[in-house]
SEVO-656554 format. One line per field, with one value per residue (C-alpha): z negated, x negated, y negated; residue number from 1. Coordinates in steps of 0.2 Angstrom, whole numbers, always signed. Layout:
BEGIN
c3 <- c(Z ...)
c1 <- c(X ...)
c2 <- c(Y ...)
seq <- c(NUM ...)
This chain:
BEGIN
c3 <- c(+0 +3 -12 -1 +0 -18 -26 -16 -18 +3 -1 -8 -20 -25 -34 -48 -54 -60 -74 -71 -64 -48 -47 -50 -40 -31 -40 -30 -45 -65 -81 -89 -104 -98 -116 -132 -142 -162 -169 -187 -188 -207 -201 -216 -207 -212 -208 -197 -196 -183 -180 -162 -159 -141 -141 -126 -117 -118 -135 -147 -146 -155 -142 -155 -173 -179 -192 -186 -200 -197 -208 -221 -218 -200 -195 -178 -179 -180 -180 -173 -178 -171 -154 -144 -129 -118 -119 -99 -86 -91 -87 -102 -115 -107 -114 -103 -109 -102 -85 -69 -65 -81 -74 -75 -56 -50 -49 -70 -70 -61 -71 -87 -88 -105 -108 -125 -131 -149 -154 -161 -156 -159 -155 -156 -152 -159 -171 -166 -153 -140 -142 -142 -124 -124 -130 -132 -132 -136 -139 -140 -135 -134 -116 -114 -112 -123 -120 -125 -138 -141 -131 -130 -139 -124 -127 -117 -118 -112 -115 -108 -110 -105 -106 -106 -97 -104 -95 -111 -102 -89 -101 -91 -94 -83 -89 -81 -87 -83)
c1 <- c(+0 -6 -5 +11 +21 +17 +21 +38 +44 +48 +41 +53 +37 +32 +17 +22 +33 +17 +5 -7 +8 +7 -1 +8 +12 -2 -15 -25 -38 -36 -43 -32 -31 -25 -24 -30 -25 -26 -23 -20 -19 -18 -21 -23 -18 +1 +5 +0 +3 -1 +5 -3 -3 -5 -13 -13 -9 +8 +9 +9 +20 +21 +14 +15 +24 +27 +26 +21 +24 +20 +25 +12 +16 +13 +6 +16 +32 +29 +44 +38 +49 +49 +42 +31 +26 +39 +35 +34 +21 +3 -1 +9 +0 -18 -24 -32 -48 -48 -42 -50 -41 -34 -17 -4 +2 +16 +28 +26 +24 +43 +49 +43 +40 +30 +28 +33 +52 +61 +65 +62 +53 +49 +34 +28 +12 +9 -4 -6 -18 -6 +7 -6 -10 +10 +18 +35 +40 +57 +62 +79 +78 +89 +85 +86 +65 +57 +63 +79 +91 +102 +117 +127 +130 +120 +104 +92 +82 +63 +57 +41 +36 +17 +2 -16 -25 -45 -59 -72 -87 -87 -81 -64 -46 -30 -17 +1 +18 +37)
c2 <- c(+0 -18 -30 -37 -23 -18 -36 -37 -20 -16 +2 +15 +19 +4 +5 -6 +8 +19 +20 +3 -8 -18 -36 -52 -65 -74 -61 -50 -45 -44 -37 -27 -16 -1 +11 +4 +18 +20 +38 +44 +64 +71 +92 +105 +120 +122 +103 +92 +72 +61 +42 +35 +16 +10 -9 -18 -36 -31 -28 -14 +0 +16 +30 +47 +48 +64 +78 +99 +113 +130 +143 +150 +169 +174 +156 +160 +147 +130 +115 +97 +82 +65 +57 +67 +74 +85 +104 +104 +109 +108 +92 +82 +87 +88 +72 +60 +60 +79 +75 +74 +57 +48 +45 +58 +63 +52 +67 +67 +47 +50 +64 +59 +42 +36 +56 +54 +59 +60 +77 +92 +107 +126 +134 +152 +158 +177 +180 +201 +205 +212 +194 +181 +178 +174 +156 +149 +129 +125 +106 +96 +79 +63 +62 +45 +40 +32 +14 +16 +21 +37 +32 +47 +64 +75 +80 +89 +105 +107 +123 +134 +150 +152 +165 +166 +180 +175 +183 +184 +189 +177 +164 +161 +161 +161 +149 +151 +147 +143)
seq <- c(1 2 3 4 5 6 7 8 9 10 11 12 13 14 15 16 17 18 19 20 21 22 23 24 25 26 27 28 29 30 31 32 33 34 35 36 37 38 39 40 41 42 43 44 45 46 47 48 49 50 51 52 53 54 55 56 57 58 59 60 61 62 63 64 65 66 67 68 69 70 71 72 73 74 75 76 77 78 79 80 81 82 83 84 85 86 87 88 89 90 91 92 93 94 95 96 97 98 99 100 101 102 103 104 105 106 107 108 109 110 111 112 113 114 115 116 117 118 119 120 121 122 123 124 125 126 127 128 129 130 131 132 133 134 135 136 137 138 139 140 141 142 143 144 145 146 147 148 149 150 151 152 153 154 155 156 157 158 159 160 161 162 163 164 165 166 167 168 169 170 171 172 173 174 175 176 177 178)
């Protein structure tokens, strides 16, 4: 896209709609903070606590607030409250300090915009031998992104059941899910 078509919106993708925005009027360069993050995680094991701050230009908004407990017994169930990432695809929770690029693809950025949702989620991921390779997600959310407030009794449900097939020798694994 050329800064035109980008600044008045005459594509049906407009890049202004993506992570890292489009330019302002009459600005063809800029300095821009693109994520000032601030994390707080309390993890001892059973319970975890994280509170995420994201400081930028635009102001300072809360990116993760949330509280994970996992049962003492097997240590396979866990419940997460609060705002958080979707329990979708691989890419939403693979931070972007992991990435190859630091933005998420455009189909998430479209799907999931912001990435983060309020809700509550189960996970299981077997502690025996023959389970472990396999683990479920299973959230309810309000399904109304995260810039706006719950406006209706609907919720939605994200949910994925994933495996691992790791290659120990060759120091390799095969991650799949649906």
């Amino acid at each position: 896209l050329t800064d035109t078509a980008a600044q008045t919106g005459t594509r049906s993708y407009e890049i202004g709609r993506f992570s890292g925005g489009a330019f302002g009027t009459n600005v063809n360069s800029r300095f821009a903070i693109r994520r000032g993050r601030l994390k707080v995680t309390y993890d001892n094991n059973l319970s975890k606590y994280v509170l995420q701050f994201d400081v930028t230009q635009g102001g300072v908004g809360i990116k993760d607030a949330y509280v994970e407990v996992t049962e003492p017994w097997l240590k396979t169930f866990a419940l997460t409250v609060g705002a958080f990432d979707r329990p979708f695809g691989y890419e939403i929770s693979y931070s972007s300090s992991m990435r190859e690029a630091p933005e998420r693809s455009r189909m998430f950025q479209t799907l999931f915009p912001g990435e983060r949702e309020l809700g509550a989620k189960l996970t299981i991921t077997p502690q025996d031998p023959f389970w472990s390779h396999f683990n479920l997600k299973a959230g309810i959310f309000n399904g109304v992104l995260n810039t706006a407030s719950e406006n209706d009794s609907k919720k939605d449900f994200i949910g994925r059941l994933g495996f691992t097939l790791p290659f120990r020798e060759q120091n390799f694994a095969v991650d799949g899910g649906v």
